[in-house]
C-alpha positions in Angstrom: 82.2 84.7 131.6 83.4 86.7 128.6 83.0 83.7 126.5 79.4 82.4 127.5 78.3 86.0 127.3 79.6 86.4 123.4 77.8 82.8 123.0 74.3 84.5 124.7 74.9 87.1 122.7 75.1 85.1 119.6 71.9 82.8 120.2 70.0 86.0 121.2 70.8 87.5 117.7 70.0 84.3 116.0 66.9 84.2 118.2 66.0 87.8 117.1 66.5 87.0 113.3 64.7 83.9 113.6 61.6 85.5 114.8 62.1 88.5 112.5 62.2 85.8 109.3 58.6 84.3 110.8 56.4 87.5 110.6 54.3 88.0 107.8 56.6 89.7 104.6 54.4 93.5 105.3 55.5 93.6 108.6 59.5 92.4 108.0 59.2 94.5 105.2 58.1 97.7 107.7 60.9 96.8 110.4 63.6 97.0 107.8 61.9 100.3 106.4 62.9 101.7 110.1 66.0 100.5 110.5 67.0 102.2 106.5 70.5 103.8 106.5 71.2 102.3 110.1 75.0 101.1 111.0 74.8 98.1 112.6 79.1 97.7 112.3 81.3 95.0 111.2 80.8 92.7 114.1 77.1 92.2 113.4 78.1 91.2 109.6 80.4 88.5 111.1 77.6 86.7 112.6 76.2 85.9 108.9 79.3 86.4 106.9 82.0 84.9 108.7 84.2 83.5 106.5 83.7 87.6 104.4 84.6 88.7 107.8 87.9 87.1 108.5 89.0 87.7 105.2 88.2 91.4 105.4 89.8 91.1 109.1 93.2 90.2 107.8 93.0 92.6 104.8 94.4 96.8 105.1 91.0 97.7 105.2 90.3 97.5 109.1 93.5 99.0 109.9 93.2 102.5 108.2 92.2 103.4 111.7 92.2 102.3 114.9 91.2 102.7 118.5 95.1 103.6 120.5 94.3 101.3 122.9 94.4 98.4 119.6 97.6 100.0 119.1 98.9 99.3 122.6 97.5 95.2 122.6 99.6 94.6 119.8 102.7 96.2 120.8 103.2 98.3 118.2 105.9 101.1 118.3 105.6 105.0 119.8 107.0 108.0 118.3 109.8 109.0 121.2 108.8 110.8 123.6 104.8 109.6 123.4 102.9 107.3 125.6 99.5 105.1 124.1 97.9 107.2 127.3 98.8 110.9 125.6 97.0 109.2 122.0 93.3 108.8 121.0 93.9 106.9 117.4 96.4 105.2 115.4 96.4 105.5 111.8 97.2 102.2 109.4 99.8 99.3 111.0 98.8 97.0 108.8 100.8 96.4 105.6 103.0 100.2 105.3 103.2 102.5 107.5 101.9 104.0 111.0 101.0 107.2 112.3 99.7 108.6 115.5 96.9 110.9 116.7 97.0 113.2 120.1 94.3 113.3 122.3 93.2 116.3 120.6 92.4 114.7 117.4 96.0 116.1 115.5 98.3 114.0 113.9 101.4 114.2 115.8 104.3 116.0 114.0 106.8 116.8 117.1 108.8 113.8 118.8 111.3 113.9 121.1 111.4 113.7 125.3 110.2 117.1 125.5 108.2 116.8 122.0 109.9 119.6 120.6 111.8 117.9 117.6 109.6 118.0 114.1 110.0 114.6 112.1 110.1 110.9 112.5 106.8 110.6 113.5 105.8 108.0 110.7 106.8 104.0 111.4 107.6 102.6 108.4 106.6 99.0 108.5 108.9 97.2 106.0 112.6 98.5 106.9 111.7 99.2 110.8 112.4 103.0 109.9 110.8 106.3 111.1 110.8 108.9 108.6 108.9 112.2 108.5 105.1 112.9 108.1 104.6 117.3 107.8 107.2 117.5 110.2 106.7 119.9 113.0 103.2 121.4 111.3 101.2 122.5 114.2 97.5 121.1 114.7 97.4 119.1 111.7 94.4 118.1 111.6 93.6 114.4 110.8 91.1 114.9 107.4 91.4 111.0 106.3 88.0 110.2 107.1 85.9 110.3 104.3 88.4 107.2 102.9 90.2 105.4 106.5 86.3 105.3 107.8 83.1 103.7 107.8 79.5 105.5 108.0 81.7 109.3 107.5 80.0 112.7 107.2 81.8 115.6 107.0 79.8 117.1 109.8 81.0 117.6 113.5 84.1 116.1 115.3 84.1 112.9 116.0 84.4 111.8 120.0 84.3 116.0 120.2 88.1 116.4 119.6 89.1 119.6 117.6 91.8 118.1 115.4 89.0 115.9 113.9 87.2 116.3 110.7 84.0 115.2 110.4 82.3 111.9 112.0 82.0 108.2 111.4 80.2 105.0 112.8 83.0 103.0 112.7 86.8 103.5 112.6 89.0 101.4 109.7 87.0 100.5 105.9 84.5 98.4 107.2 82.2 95.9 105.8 79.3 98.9 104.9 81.6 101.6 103.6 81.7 99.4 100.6 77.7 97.8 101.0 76.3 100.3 103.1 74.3 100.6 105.9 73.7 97.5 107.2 69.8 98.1 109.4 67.4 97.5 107.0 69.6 94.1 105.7 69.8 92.6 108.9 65.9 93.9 110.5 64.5 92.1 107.1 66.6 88.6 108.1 69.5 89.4 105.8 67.2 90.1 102.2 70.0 90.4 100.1 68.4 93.6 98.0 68.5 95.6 101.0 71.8 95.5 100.8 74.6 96.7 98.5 76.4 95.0 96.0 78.5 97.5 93.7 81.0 95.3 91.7 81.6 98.7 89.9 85.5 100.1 89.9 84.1 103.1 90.6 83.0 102.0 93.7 86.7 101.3 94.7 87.7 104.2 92.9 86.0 106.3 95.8 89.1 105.5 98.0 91.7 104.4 95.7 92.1 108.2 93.6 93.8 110.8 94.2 93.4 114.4 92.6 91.0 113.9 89.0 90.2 110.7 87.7 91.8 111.5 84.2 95.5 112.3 86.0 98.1 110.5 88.2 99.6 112.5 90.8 103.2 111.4 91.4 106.0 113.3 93.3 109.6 112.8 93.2 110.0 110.1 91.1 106.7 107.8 92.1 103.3 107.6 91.5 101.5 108.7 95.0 100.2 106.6 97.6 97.1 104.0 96.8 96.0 105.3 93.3 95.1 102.3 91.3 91.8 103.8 90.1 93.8 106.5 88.1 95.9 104.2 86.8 93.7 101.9 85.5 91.7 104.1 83.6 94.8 105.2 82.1 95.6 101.8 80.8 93.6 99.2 78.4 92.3 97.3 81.2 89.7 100.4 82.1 87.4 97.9 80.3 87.2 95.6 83.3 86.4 95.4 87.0 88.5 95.5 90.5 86.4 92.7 90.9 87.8 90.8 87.6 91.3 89.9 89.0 90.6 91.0 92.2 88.9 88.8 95.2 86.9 92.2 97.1 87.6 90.6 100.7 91.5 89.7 100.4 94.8 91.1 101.0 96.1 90.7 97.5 99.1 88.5 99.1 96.9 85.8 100.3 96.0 82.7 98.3 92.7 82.9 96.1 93.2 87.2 96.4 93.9 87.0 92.5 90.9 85.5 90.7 92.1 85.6 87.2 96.0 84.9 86.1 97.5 87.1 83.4 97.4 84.1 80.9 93.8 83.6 81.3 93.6 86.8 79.0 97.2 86.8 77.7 97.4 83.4 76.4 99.8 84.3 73.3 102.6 85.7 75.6 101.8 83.4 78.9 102.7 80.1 75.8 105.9 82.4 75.0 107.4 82.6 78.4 107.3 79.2 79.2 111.1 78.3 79.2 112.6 80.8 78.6 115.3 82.6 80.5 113.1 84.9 83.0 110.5 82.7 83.6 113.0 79.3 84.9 114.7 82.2 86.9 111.8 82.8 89.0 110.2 86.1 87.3 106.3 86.4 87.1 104.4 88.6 85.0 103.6 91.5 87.4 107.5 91.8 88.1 107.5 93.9 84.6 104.1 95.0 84.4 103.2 96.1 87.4 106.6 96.9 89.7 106.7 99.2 92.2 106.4 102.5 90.8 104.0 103.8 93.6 105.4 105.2 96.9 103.1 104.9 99.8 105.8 104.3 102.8 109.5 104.0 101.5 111.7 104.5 98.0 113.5 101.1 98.2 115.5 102.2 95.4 115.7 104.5 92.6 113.1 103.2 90.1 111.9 101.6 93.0 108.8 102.3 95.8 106.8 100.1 97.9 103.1 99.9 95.8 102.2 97.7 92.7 101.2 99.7 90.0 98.3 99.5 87.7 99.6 100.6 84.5 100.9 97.8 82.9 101.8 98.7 79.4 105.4 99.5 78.8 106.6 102.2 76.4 109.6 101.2 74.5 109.9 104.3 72.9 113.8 106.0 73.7 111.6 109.1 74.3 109.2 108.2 76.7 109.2 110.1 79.8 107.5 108.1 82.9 106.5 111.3 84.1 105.6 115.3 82.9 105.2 118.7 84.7 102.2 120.3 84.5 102.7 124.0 85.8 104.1 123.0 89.5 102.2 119.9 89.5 104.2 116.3 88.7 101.8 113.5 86.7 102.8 110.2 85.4 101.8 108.8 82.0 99.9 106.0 81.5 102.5 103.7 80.8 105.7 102.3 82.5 109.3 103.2 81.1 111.9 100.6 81.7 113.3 102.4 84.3 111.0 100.9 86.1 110.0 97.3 84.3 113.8 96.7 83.4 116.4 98.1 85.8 115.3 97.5 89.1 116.5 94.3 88.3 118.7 95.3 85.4 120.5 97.8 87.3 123.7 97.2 85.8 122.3 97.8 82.8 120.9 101.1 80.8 118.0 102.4 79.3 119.2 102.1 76.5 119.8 98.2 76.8 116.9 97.3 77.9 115.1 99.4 75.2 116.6 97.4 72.3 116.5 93.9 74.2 112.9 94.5 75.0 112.4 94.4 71.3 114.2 91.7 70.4 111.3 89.8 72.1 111.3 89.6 75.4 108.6 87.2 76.4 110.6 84.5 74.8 113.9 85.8 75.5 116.9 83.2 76.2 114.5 80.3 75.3 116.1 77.2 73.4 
């Protein structure tokens, strides 16, 4: 019954549109007027955009938050001590990390059988790991909204629970926190200039920032978290789009997610690689210029987090310092040292090493 349902469903929507696209252009143009800065959710999208939709579906984006009960279909892991029953929403799962939310809208900081030990309340998807998330803080309150939602205002509670901060249409980044509400789109039959398209970095750079624009907030030894926005302004490539290299629906792991190759642009050093020693050993551009110097979930080594960066240039200078205090604030430079682009690999090695082989001309390096 579910099934034919979902297929009703669908023909009565296609029914709806139908007759919407066979009234006279005043009066389609009236009904969309109406239905201006209406949420219709991501589900309705699908039912035009479906190939848009399963590539958003399999993306981080949906996951930022989630319904507990999503958490407890997939099987995903508790915090000891916590049932799915005692939680109203889950917080990512998808590519990082995962964290929990009580029934009272607070991120849970206390684990244990009795709940009263602070710490390892954060699942740490890549090494299978809890670690802590403000361990022990009481009533935190979760504040994520305006970035791990869709439709948010700042206003109320959302579902009424104190730990919440402000309100949203839809849980996860769904198709309209990027395009916007969705009624007046779909009333008018799907015109596509009620609807928006904002290939614009700034766009992304709503989410993807943290602190000002014009810094890069790092802590203990990493950039922070999912700031790609900072870092790009901070490099040459502030000249160009997300939207350049990036294809806005996919997971950057999945096939056709990077539009543009780095010799597309980089021709000059993309002809010097070929054959030589790094590239027949398997090494790809981004493995220099853009390692992990971000930490989102786990430090995998020294020089080593869990997030791309999106700084690119490397600083060859025996001075450069990856990162500089600012009061009691830490900010990264906007540039790599080889701590970063050299020894994770090189760990053998020194700074000094990779410094002076690095300029011996490394593109071509070890090529007959």
């Amino acid at each position: 019954m579910g099934t034919i349902a979902k297929k009703l469903g669908l023909l009565f929507y296609v029914a709806i549109v139908g007759a919407i696209l066979l009234l006279p252009a005043s009066q389609v143009d009236a009904a969309a007027m109406k239905e201006k800065g209406k949420y219709v959710g991501s589900k309705t999208c699908a039912m035009c955009h479906l190939k848009q939709h399963n590539d958003w579906t399999v993306s981080g984006h949906p996951h930022k938050l989630r319904k507990a009960e999503v958490g407890k279909q997939l099987g995903l892991p508790l915090p000891e001590g916590w049932r799915w029953e005692e939680l109203s929403y889950i917080i990512g799962g998808r590519n990082w990390k995962l964290r929990f939310v009580d029934k009272k809208g607070y991120i849970v900081t206390m684990t244990g059988p009795n709940k009263d030990k602070p710490g390892k309340n954060q699942f740490n998807l890549e090494t299978g790991t809890w670690s802590d998330y403000h361990p022990g803080e009481k009533n935190k309150p979760y504040n994520c909204g305006r970035c791990h939602t869709t439709g948010y205002s700042k206003e109320g509670k959302q579902d009424g629970l104190p730990g919440m901060v402000g309100t949203w249409t839809e849980p996860g980044v769904g198709c309209e926190a990027c395009h916007g509400p969705g009624g007046a789109h779909v009333s008018a039959g799907g015109k596509k200039e009620l609807i928006k398209i904002n290939k614009d970095k700034a766009m992304c750079g709503q989410c993807h920032i943290r602190g000002k624009a014009d810094t890069i907030p790092a802590s203990k030894g990493f950039i922070r978290h999912h700031e790609q926005y900072n870092e790009m302004l901070a490099s040459k490539h502030k000249i160009f789009e997300c939207t350049t290299c990036h294809a806005p629906h996919k997971h950057s792991s999945f096939k056709g997610a990077i539009k543009v190759e780095c010799a597309s642009c980089h021709a000059k050093q993309a002809a010097d690689y070929a054959g030589s020693g790094m590239q027949l050993r398997g090494v790809k551009c981004q493995d220099c210029h853009m390692p992990e110097a971000t930490k989102s979930a786990i430090k995998k080594a020294k020089f080593k987090g869990d997030v791309m960066t999106h700084l690119w240039r490397i600083n060859l200078d025996p001075n450069a310092k990856m990162f500089v205090k600012k009061g009691k604030k830490t900010f990264a430079n906007g540039y790599l040292t080889v701590e970063y682009a050299c020894l994770t690999c090189h760990g053998e090695k020194d700074r000094k090493w990779a410094i002076e082989t690095a300029k011996m001309g490394i593109h071509a390096y070890g090529k007959k």
